[in-house]
ZAMARGU-4260 file (C-alpha; in steps of 0.2 Angstrom, whole numbers, plus 5000, padded with zeros to 4 digits):
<rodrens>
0) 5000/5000/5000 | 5006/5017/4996 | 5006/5027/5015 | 5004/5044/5003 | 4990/5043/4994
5) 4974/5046/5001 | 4960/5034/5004 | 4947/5047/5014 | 4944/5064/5014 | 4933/5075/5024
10) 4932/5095/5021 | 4922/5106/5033 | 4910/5093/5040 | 4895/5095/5049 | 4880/5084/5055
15) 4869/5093/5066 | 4851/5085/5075 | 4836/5097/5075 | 4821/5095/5089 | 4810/5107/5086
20) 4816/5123/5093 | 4836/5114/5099 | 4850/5108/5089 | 4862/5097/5092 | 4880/5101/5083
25) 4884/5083/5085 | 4900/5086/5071 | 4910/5102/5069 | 4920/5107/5055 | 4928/5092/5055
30) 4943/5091/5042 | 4951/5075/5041 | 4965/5065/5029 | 4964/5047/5030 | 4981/5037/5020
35) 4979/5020/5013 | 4986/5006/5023 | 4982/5018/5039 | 4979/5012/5056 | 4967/5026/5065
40) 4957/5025/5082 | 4944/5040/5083 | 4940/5042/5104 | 4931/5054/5116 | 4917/5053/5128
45) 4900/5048/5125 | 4889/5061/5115 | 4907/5066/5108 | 4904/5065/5090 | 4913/5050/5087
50) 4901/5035/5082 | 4893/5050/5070 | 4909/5054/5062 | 4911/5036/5059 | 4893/5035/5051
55) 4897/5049/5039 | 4913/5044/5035 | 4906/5028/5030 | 4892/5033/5019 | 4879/5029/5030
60) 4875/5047/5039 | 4872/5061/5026 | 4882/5076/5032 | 4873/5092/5036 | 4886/5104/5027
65) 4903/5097/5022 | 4909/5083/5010 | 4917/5064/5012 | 4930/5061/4998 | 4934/5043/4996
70) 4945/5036/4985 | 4946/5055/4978 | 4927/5054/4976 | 4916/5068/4981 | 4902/5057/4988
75) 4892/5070/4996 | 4880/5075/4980 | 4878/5056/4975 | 4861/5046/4975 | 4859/5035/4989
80) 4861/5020/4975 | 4876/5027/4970 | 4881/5031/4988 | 4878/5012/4990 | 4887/5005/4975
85) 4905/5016/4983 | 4903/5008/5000 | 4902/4991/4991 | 4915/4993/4982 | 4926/5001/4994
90) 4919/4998/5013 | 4917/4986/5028 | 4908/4988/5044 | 4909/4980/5058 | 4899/4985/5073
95) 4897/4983/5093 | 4879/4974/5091 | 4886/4960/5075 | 4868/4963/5065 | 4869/4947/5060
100) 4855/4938/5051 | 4849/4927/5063 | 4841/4914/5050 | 4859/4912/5041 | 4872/4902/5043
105) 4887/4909/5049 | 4894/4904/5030 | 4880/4913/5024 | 4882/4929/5034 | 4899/4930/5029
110) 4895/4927/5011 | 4882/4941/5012 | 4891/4955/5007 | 4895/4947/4990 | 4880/4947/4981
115) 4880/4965/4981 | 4898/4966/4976 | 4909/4969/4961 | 4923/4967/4969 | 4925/4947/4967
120) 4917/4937/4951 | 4905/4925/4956 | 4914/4912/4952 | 4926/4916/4967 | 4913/4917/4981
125) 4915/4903/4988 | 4935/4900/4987 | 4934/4920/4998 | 4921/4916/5011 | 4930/4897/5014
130) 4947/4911/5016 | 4940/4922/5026 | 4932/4908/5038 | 4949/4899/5038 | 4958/4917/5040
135) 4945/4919/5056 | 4948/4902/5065 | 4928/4898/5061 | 4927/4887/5046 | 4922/4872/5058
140) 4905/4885/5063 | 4903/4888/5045 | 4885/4877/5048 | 4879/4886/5065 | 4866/4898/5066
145) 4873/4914/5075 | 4859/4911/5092 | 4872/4896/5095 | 4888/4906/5094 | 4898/4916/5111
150) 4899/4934/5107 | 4918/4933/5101 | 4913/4920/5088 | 4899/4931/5082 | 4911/4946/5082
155) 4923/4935/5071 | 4908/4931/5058 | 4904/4950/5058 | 4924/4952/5053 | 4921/4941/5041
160) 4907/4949/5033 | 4916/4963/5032 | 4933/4957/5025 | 4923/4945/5011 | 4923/4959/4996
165) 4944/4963/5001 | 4936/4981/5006 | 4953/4994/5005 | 4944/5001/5022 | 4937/4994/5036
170) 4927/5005/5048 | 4921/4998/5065 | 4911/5004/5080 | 4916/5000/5098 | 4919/4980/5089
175) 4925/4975/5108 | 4909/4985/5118 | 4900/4969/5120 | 4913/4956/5120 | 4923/4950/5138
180) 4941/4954/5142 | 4948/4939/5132 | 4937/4939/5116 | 4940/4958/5116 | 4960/4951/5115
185) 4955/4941/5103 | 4948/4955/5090 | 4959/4966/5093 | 4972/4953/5088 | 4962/4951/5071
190) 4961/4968/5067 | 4980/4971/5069 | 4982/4957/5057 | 4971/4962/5045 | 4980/4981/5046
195) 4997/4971/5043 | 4988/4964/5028 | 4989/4981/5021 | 4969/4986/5026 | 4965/5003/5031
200) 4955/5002/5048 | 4948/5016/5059 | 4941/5011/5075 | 4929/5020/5087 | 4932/5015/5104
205) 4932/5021/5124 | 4948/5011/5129 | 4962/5021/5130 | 4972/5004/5128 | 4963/4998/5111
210) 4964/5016/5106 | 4984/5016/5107 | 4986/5000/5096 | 4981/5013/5083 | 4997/5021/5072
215) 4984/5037/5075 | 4973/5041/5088 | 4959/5056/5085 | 4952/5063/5102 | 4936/5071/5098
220) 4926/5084/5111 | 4908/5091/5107 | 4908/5085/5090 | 4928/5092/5087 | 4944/5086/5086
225) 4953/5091/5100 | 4969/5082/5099 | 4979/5070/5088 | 4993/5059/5089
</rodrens>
């Protein structure tokens, strides 16, 4: 990976709430440069900004002013289908709360993410979600429903999903907030690995310890960046 270039882009962005008469400047001209292969950890309180940072730089949260330059893409004046067919292409998620399909397989979870994907050729689905399960230490779940799965197995499918389409960035939200002290380890763990594969990650999180594995750490305040190191 090439450290210089680029990979996301944020210029004077803002996301603010509105009840009725109050709003909430939950983002404040944020500007923000993002280089391929990066390792970044975004922190700060509850309420700080951080989670809804993460949301628009992931395409998911529409910025109130501002724009999210991916991969030298404006994406703030796409549809929401194009908007989709970037993050596809580009993106994987992996959240505190899994949002796994509970009627899947945990091969079918992880397999998900590739129908919608251009990424790999059909032909190769298979041969990338057997990787990624073998990658993960889960190929022998690969038939268990996620109800019949610890929370550090189902935070490994989640990983999975989201390494299946070889995203170049990976984005993932307090990934050890539901998890014990030694599955926590265990993802962590995974996500260094996968950063030394060359995959950009930025990671929101409230441990100062998890925060610090980061090559960046981002301290946001009331919606700012305070500090970064």
């Amino acid at each position: 990976m090439n450290s210089n270039h680029i990979i996301l882009k944020t210029k004077a962005l803002n996301k603010h709430f509105q009840d009725g008469a109050s709003v909430t400047h939950a983002v404040s001209d944020v500007n923000l440069s993002i280089s391929e292969g990066e390792y970044l950890s975004l922190t700060g309180e509850s309420g700080s900004g951080k989670s809804t940072l993460l949301a628009m730089l992931g395409l998911i949260e529409q910025p109130t002013s501002g724009a999210v330059f991916l991969a030298g893409v404006d994406t703030t004046p796409l549809s929401t289908q194009a908007k989709a067919a970037i993050r596809n292409k580009y993106l994987g998620f992996v959240f505190q709360s899994f949002h796994l399909v509970p009627t899947l397989s945990v091969y079918d979870n992880v397999a998900l993410p590739l129908r919608y994907s251009s990424n790999i050729p059909v032909s190769d689905h298979e041969k990338a979600t057997l990787h990624v399960l073998e990658l993960l230490g889960i190929k022998d779940l690969a038939l268990k429903c996620p109800d019949k799965l610890s929370g550090g197995q189902q935070q490994r499918v989640a990983i999975g999903r989201a390494l299946v389409t070889s995203p170049k960035l990976i984005l993932a939200d307090e990934p050890t907030g539901n998890l014990d002290s030694k599955n926590s380890d265990i993802i962590k763990g995974l996500l260094n690995e996968i950063h030394q594969m060359g995959t950009t990650i930025i990671v929101v999180t409230h441990e100062p310890a998890f925060a610090a594995l980061a090559q960046r750490q981002i301290n946001m305040v009331n919606g700012q960046i305070q500090s970064a190191r």
